[in-house]
C-alpha positions in Angstrom: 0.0 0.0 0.0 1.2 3.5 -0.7 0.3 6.0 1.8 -0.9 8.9 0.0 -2.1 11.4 3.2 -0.7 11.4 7.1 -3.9 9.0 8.2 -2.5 5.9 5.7 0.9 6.9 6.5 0.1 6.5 10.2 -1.5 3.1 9.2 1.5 1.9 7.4 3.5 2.6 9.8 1.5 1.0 13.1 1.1 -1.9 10.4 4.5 -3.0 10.8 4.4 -3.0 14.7 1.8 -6.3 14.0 3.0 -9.8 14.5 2.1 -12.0 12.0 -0.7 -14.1 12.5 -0.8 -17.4 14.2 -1.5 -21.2 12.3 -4.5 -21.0 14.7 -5.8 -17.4 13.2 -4.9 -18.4 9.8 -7.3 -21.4 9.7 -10.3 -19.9 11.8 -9.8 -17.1 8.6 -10.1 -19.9 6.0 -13.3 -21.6 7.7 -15.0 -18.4 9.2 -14.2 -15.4 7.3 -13.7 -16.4 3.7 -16.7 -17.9 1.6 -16.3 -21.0 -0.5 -16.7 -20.1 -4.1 -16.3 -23.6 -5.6 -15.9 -27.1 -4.9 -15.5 -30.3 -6.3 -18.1 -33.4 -6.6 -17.3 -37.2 -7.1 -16.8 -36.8 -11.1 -14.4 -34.2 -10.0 -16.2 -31.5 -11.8 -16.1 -27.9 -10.5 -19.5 -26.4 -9.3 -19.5 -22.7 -8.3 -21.5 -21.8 -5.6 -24.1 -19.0 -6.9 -26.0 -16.2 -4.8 
């Protein structure tokens, strides 16, 4: 990200204070936070969820 005012310069800065995220965090992201877009069935075809 390029800061382009003092507020995201601020950001950028306090952004690199951050530890990086746990194994733990990282998978509650991947089952709680991101949505599944596709899977695969038994033929191994590719179905996209739709809304």
């Amino acid at each position: 990200m390029k800061a382009r005012n003092k507020y995201q310069e601020k950001i950028v800065e306090l952004s690199h204070r951050l530890p990086a995220p746990t194994n733990k965090q990282m998978e509650y992201a991947k089952s709680h936070i991101f949505p599944l877009l596709a899977y695969r069935n038994k033929k191994k075809v590719t179905m996209f969820a739709s809304d």
